[in-house]
C-alpha positions as CSV (number, residue, x, y, z in Angstrom):
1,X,67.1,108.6,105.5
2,X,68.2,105.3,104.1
3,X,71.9,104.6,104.8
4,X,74.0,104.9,101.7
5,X,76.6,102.7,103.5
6,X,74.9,99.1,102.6
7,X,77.0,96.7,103.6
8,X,77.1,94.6,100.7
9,X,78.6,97.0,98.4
10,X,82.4,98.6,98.8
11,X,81.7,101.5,96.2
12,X,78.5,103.0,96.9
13,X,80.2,106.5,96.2
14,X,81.0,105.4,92.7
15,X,77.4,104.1,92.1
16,X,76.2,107.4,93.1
17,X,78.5,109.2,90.7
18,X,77.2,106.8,87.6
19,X,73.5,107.1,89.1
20,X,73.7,111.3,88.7
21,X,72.8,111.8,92.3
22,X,74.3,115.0,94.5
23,X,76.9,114.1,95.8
24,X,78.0,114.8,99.3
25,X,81.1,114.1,100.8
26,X,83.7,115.6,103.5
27,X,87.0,115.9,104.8
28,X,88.3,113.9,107.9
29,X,91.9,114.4,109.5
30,X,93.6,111.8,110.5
31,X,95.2,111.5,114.0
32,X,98.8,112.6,115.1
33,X,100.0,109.9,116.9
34,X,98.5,106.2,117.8
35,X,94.9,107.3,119.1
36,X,92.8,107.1,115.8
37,X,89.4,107.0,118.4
38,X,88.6,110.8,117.6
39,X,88.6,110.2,114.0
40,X,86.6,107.4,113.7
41,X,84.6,109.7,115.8
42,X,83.8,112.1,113.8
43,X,83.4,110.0,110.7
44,X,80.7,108.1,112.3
45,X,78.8,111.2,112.8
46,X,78.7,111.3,108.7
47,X,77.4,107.6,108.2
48,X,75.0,107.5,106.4
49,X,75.0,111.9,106.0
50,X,77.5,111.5,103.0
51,X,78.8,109.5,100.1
52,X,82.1,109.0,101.0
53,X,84.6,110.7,103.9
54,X,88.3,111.8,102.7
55,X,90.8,111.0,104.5
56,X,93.6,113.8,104.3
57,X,97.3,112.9,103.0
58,X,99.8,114.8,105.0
59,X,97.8,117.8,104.2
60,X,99.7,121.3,104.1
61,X,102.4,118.9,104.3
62,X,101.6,118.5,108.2
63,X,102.3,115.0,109.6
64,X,99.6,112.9,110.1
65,X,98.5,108.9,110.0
66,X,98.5,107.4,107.0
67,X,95.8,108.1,104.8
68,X,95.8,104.6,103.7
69,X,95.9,103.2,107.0
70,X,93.3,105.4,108.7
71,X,90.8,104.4,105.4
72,X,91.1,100.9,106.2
73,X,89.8,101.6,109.6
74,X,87.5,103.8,108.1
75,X,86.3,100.8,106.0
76,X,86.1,98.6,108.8
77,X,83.8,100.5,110.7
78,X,81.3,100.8,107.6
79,X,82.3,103.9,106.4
80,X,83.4,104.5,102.9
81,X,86.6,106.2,102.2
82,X,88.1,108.5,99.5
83,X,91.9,108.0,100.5
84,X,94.0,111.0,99.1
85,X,97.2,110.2,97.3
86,X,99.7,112.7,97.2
87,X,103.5,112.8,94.9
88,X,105.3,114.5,97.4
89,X,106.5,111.8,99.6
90,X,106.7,108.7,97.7
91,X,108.0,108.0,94.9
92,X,106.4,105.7,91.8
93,X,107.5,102.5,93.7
94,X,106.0,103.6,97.1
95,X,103.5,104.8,95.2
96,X,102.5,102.1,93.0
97,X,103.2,99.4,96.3
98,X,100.6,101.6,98.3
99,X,97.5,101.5,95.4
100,X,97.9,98.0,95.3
101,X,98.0,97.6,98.7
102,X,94.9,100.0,99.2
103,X,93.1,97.6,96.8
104,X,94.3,94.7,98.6
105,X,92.4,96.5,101.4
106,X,89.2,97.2,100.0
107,X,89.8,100.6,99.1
108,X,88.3,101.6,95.7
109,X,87.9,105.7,95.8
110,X,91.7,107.7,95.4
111,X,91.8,111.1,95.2
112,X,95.6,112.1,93.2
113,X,96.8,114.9,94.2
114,X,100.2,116.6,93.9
115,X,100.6,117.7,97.6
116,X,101.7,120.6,99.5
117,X,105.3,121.7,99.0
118,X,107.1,120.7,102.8
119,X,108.4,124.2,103.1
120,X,104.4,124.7,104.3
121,X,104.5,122.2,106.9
122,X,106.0,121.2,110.3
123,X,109.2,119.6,108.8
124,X,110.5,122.4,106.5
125,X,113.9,120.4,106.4
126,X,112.4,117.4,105.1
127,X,113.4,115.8,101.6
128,X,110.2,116.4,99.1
129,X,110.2,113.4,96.4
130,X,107.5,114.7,93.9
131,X,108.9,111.8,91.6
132,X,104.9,112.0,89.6
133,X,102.5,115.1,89.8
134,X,98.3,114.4,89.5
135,X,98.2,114.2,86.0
136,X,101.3,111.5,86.4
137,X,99.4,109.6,89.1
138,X,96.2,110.0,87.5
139,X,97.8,108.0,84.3
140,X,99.6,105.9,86.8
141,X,96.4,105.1,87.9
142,X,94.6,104.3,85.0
143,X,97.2,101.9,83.6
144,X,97.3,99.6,86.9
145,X,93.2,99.3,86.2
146,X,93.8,98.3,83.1
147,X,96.8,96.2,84.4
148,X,100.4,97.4,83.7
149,X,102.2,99.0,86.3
150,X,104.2,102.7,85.5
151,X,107.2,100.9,82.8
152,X,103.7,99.2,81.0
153,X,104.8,95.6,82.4
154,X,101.9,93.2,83.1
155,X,100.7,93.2,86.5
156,X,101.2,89.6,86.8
157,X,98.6,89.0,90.1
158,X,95.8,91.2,89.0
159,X,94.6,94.6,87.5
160,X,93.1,97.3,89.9
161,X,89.9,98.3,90.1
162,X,90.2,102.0,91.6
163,X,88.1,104.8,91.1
164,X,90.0,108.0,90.7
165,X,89.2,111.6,91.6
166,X,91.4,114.6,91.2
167,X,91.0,118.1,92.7
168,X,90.0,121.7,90.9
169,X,90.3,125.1,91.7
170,X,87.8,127.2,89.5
171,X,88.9,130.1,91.3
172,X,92.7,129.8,89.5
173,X,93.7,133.3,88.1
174,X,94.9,131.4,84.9
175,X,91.5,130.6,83.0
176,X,93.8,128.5,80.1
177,X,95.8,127.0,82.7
178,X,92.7,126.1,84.7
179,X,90.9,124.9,81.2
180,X,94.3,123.2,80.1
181,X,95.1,121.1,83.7
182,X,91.6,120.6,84.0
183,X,91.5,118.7,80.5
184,X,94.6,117.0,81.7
185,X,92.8,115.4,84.3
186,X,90.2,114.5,82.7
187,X,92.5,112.5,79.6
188,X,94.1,111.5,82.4
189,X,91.3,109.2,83.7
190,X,90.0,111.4,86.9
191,X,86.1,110.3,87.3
192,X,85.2,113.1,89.6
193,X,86.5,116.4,91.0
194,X,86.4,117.5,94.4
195,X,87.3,121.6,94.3
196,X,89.4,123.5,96.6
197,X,87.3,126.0,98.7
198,X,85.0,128.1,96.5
199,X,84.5,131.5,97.8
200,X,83.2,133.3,94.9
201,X,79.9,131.4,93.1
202,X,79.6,133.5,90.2
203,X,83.2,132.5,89.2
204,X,82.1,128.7,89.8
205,X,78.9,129.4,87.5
206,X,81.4,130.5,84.9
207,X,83.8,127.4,85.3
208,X,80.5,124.9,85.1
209,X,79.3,126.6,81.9
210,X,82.6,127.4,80.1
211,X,84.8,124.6,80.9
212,X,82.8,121.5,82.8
213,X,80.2,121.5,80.6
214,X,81.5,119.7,77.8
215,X,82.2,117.1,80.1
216,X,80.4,114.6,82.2
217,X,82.3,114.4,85.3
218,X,80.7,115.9,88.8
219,X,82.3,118.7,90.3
220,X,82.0,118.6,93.6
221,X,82.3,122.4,95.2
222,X,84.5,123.1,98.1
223,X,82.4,124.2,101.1
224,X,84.5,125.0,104.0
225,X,83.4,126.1,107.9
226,X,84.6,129.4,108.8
227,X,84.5,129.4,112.4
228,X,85.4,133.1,112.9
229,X,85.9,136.6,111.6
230,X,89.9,135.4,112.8
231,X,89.9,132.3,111.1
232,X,88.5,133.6,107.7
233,X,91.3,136.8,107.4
234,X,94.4,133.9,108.6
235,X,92.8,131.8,105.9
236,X,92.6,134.6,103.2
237,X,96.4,135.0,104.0
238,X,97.9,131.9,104.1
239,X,95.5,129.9,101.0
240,X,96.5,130.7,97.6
241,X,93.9,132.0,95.1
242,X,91.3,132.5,98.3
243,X,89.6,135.5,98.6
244,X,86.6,135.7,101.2
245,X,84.4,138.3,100.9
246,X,84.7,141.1,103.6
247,X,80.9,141.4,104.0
248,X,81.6,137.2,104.8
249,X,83.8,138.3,107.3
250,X,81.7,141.2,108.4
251,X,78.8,138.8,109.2
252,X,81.2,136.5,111.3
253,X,82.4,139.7,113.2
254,X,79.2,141.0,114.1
255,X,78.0,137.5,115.2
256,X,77.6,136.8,118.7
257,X,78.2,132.9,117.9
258,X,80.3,133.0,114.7
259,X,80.9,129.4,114.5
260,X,76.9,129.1,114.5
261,X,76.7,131.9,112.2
262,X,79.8,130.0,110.0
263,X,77.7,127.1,109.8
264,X,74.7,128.8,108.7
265,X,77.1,130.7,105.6
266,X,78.3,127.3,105.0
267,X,74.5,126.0,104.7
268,X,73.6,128.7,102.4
269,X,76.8,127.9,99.7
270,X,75.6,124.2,99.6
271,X,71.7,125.6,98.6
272,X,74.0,127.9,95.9
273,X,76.0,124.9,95.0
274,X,73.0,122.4,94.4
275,X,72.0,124.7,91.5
276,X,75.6,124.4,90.0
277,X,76.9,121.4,89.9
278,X,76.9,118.1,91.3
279,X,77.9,117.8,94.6
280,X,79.9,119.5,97.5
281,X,82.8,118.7,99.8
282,X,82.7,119.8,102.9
283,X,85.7,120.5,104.9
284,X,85.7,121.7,108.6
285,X,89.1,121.6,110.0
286,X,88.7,120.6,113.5
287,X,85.1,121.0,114.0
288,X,84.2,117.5,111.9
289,X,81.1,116.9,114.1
290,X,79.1,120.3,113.0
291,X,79.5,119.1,109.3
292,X,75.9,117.0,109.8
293,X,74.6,119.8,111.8
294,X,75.5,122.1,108.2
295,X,73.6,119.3,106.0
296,X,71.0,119.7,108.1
297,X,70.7,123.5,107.9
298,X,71.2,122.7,103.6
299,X,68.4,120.8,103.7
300,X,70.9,118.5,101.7
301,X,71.5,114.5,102.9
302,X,68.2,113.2,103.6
């Protein structure tokens, strides 16, 4: 396989989305604490395996490095970074401060994102900000490339550049509020969409043809590693709107190596997946290095 990471170009993610091509990226945690080694770790297994490697933002409003900080190091070691944004912890100074910092950086690829309320999270007792929300920070966005900052005043050093993403969940309950957020987004300025784990296909079939259609933006699916009959019932309790299958879980029960048998179900959603839409994001909380090990078993990244 030809690496997709040449080193003469910072956005080869964003080429790929203009050129049509299936897209293929996944999720990377950052480090708590000062030892980033593991991370870089496990992104370097996906070099040249995917377009671009997101790096989480205080995800399920659990503390973690900076997502802007760990994608410059990222960066540095040749691999391309989406860096997620999230409203809940900054407000539009910190916000607008960190884009052009990002940029400054060599960052192009942001993902906006709401975040996680911090009741979810490790410091319940924190102060949430959630001064802007995606849609907010997706305009936000947009006006910086074109050079005005959030009260429409001239950038006075330079316009961005960025290339912004926002998330999807096809599986929402609300088909209008799905339809009406999702348009949102897209007036917004969002250039892809990366969705939240897809458990039921048939459902994401429905969302390409009723709703993504009309537009022509990727969708990337949400593919996630179940590691366990365990792990799948604690995450069909604790994720909203998820719903795995019991004859999933049944398979992962039975199994005498469910993580091998996870990575095999995961496999067989990207083949699904291909024939949907444009791309898939792969998350694997904690188990990074068996994402190229899935790819492989897809078939998908070479």
């Amino acid at each position: 396989m030809q690496d997709i990471h040449s080193s003469n170009a910072l956005n080869n993610f964003r080429k790929a989305v203009q050129a049509g091509d299936f897209l293929i990226t996944a999720e990377v945690a950052p480090p708590k604490g000062a030892n980033i080694k593991h991370t870089i770790e496990m992104a370097a297994t996906l070099k040249g395996r995917v377009h671009a490697v997101n790096i989480t933002d205080g995800s399920r409003a659990v503390l973690g490095m900076s997502s802007l900080a760990v994608s410059v190091i990222l960066l540095q070691n040749g691999i391309e970074p989406i860096c997620q944004v999230t409203c809940r912890d900054r407000n539009r100074i910190g916000i607008q401060a960190d884009l052009m910092g990002a940029y400054a950086l060599g960052i192009r690829n942001i993902l906006a994102l709401t975040g996680d309320p911090v009741k979810a999270g490790d410091h319940p007792d924190a102060k949430a900000v959630f001064d802007l929300e995606s849609v907010r920070l997706l305009q936000l966005i947009n006006k910086m490339n074109h050079g005005i900052d959030f009260n429409n005043k001239i950038l006075e050093d330079g316009r961005l550049d960025l290339f912004p993403g926002a998330a999807v969940d096809p599986q929402c309950k609300s088909w209008s509020g799905l339809q009406s957020r999702f348009e949102k987004k897209i007036e917004a300025g969002a250039q892809f969409f990366q969705s939240q784990l897809i458990t039921d296909f048939e459902i994401l079939e429905k969302f390409m043809d009723k709703i993504a259609s009309s537009y022509n933006k990727p969708i990337l699916a949400g593919i996630f590693l179940l590691k366990s009959a365990k792990n799948a019932r604690f995450i069909n309790k604790v994720v909203p709107g998820v719903n795995i299958p019991e004859h999933i879980i049944d398979r992962l029960e039975k199994s005498k190596y469910p993580l091998q048998e996870g990575m095999k179900i995961a496999a067989e959603q990207i083949k699904i997946a291909r024939e949907l839409c444009q791309g898939v994001h792969i998350m694997a909380v904690k188990k990074e290095e068996a994402i190229a090990a899935i790819l492989d078993l897809a078939g998908v990244g070479k």
